[in-house]
C-alpha positions in Angstrom: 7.2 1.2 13.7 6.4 1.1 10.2 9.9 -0.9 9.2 9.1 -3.8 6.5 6.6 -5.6 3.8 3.5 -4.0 4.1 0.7 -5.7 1.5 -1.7 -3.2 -0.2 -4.7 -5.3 -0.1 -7.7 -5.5 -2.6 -11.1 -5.4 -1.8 -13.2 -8.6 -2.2 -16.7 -8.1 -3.6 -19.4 -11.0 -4.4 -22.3 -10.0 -6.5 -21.0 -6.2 -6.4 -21.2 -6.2 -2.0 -18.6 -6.7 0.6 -17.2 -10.1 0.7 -16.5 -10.0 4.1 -15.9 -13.7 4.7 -13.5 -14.2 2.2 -12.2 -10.5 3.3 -11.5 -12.1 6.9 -9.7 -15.7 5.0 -7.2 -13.6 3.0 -6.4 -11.1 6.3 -5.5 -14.5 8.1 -3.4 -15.8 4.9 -1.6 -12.1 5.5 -0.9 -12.5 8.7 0.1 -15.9 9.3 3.4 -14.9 6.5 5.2 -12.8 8.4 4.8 -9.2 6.7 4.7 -6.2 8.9 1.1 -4.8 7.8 -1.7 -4.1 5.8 -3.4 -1.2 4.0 -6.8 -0.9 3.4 -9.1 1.2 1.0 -6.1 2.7 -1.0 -5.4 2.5 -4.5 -5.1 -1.4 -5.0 -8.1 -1.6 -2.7 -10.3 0.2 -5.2 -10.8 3.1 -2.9 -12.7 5.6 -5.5 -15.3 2.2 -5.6 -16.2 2.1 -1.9 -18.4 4.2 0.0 -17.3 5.8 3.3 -19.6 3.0 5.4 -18.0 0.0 3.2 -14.7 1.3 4.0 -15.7 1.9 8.0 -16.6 -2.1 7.5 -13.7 -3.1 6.2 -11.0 -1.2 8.4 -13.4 -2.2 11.7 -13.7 -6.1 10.6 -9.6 -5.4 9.4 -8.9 -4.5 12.8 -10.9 -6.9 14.5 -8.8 -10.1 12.8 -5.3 -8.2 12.6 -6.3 -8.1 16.8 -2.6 -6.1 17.1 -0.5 -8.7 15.4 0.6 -6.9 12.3 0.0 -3.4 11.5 -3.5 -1.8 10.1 -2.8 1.0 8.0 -6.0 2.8 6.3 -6.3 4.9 2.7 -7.2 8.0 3.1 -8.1 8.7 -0.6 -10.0 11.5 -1.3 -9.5 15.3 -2.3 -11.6 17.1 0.0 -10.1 18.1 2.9 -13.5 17.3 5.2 -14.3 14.6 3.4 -10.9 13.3 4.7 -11.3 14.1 8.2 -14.5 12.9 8.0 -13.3 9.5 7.3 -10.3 10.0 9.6 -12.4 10.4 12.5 -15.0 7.2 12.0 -12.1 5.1 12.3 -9.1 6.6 14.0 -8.9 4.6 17.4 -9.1 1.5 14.4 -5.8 1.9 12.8 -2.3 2.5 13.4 -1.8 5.1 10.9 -3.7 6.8 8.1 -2.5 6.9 4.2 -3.1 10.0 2.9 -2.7 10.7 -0.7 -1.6 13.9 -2.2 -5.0 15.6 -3.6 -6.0 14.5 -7.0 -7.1 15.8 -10.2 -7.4 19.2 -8.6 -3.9 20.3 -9.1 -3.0 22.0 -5.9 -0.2 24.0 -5.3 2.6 23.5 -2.9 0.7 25.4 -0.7 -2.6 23.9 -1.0 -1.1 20.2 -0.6 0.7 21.8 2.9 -2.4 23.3 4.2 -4.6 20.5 3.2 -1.8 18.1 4.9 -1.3 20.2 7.8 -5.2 20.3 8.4 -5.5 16.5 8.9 -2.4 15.9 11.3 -3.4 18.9 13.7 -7.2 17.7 13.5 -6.2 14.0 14.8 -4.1 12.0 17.5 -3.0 9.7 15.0 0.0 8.7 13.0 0.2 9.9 9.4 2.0 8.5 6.3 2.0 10.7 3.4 1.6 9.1 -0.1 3.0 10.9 -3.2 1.5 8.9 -6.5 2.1 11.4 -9.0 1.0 9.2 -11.9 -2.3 8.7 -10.4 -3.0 12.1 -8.5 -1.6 14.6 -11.1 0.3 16.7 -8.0 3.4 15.7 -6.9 4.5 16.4 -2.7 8.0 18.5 -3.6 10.5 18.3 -0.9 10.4 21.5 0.6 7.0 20.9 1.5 7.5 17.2 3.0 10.5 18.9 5.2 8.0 21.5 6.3 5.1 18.7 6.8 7.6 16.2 8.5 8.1 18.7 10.9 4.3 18.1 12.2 4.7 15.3 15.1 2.7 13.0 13.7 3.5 13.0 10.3 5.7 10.0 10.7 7.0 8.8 6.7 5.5 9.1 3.2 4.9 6.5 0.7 7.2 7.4 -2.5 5.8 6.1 -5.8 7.8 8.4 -8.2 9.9 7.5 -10.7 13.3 9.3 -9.4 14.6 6.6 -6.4 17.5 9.0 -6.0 15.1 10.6 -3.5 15.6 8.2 -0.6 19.3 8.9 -0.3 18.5 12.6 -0.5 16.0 12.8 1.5 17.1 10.1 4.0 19.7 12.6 5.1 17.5 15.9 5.0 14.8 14.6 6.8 14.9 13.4 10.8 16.2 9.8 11.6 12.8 8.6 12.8 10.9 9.8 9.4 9.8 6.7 7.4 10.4 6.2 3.4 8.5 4.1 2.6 8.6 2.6 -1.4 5.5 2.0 -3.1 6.7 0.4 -6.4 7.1 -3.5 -6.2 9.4 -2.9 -9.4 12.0 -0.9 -7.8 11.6 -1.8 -4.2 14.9 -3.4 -3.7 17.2 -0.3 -5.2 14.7 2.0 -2.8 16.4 -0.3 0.3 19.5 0.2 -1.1 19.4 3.9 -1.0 17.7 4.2 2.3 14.0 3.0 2.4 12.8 1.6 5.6 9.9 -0.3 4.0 8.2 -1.3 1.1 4.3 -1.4 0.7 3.7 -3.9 -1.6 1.2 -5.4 -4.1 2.5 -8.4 -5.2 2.8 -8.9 -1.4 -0.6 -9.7 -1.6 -0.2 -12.9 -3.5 3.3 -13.9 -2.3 3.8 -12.4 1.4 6.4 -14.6 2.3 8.1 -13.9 -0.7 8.2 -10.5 -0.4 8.5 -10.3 3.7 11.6 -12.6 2.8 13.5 -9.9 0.3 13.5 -7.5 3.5 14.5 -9.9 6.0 17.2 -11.0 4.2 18.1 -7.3 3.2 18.0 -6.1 6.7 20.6 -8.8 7.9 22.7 -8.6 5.2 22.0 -12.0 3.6 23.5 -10.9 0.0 22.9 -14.4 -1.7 19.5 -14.8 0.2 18.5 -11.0 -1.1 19.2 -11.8 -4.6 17.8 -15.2 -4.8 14.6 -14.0 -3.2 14.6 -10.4 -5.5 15.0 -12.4 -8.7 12.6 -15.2 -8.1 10.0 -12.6 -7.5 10.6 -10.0 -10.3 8.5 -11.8 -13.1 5.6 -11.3 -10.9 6.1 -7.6 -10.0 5.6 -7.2 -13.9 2.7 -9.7 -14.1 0.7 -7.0 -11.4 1.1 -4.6 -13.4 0.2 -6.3 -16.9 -3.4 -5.1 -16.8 -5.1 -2.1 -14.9 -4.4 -3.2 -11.1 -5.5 -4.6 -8.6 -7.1 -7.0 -11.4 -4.0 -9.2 -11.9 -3.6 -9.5 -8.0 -7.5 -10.5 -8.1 -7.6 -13.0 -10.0 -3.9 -14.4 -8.5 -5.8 -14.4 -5.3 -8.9 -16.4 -6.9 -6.5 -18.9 -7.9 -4.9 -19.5 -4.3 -8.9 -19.3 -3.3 -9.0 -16.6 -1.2 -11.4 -14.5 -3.0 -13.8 -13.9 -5.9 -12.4 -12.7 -9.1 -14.3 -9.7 -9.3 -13.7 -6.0 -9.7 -16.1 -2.9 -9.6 -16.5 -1.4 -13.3 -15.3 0.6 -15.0 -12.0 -2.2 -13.5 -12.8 -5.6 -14.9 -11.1 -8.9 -14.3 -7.5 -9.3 -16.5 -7.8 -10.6 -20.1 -7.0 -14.6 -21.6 -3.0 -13.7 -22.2 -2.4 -11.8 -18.9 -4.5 -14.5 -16.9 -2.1 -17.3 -19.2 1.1 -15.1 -17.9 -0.5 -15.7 -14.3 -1.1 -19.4 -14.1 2.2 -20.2 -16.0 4.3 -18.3 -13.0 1.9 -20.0 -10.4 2.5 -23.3 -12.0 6.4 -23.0 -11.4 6.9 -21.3 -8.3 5.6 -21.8 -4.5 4.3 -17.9 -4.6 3.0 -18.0 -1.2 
């Protein structure tokens, strides 16, 4: 269910609001490319920026365009537990899974992150991915407690962001056939298939979807020549997302293939004059869409 290029979208403002015009453009440009999904209100989507009824807009309106063709997959970013289900349950019968992230700043232990996990699968119907961002959450998801979460029924994979990819080969053969590992670093995406991945959630996906939908299609049928052409044409811009504090790179890419504003929510602002000269000289040379 959850095999292939999911894009971690951004969130469009204009003037500080919702800009949910342009919001519905770019979720068309998305699906008409072929990726697998989209996931809303996480990191790249500026979650810590939106308030619980701007994110209920955006999954609801999400869901409305998506109308079951691709996958809606929805951030659940937040530290408190309640505040978490709270969120879960205004739009659960939206989505086709929920991204949770490992609690934040806190520091939990390994028993707090299992409780805290446990809590929201047994308090909903729906599917769960896990999401283990240890540079951005300061707590890490250690294996013996995604073996005892993965054992809840609707705990289904876990995003991996961490800097060891050895983990999907060990945990690909720990962990039940059906689990999902899912990578969540555009950089080393391709050595995650390798080593057992099933997907890849993606943000340069956003500005090159075809691209990046093509580097698992090709990787899945075991197109060698048409893996590495598409892997190495696209590796420049993995770096250039990351050049200045995301999602403003992907922004102003975006504002470029006008799709949206290029506008972030301080403290974020819009990337500086060499990063936004890295960007046009790539988009210049290749056919990113």
């Amino acid at each position: 269910m959850f095999n292939g290029c999911f894009a971690a979208m951004v969130t469009p403002f204009s003037n500080d609001k919702l800009d949910l015009d342009s919001f519905e453009k770019y979720i068309n440009y998305l699906v008409d490319s072929g990726i697998s999904g989209i996931v809303l209100c996480a990191s790249t989507g500026e979650a810590l920026s939106l308030s619980v009824q701007e994110k209920v807009k955006l999954v609801t309106t999400a869901a409305k365009v998506v109308n079951g063709k691709i996958k809606v997959i929805a951030g659940i970013i937040d530290s408190m537990t309640e505040n978490c289900l709270s969120l879960m349950r205004s739009i659960e019968d939206q989505v086709d899974s929920f991204l949770c992230i490992c609690p934040f700043y806190i520091k939990p232990s390994q028993e707090q992150i299992y409780l805290h996990f446990r809590k929201l699968s047994e308090s909903t119907e729906q599917k769960l991915i896990l999401y283990n961002n240890p540079s951005r959450a300061g707590s890490y998801i250690a294996f013996e407690t995604l073996k005892m979460l993965s054992e809840q029924k609707n705990i289904v994979g876990i995003k991996e962001c961490g800097p060891d990819l050895s983990v999907f080969s060990r945990w690909r053969l720990q962990l039940r056939d059906d689990f999902f590992l899912l990578s969540g670093d555009d950089t080393t995406a391709c050595g995650a298939l390798a080593l057992g991945a099933k997907g890849i959630i993606s943000v340069t996906a956003n500005v090159a979807p075809k691209m990046c939908a093509r580097i698992y299609q090709t990787f899945k049928r075991g197109d060698v020549e048409g893996f590495r052409a598409a892997r190495d044409t696209i590796a420049p811009l993995h770096s250039l997302m990351f050049d200045y504090p995301s999602p403003a790179p992907a922004k102003y890419a975006l504002s470029r293939l006008g799709l949206i504003k290029n506008e972030l929510r301080a403290p974020l602002s819009p990337v500086d004059k060499q990063t936004r000269e890295k960007i046009n000289e790539f988009m210049e040379k290749m056919d990113v869409t």
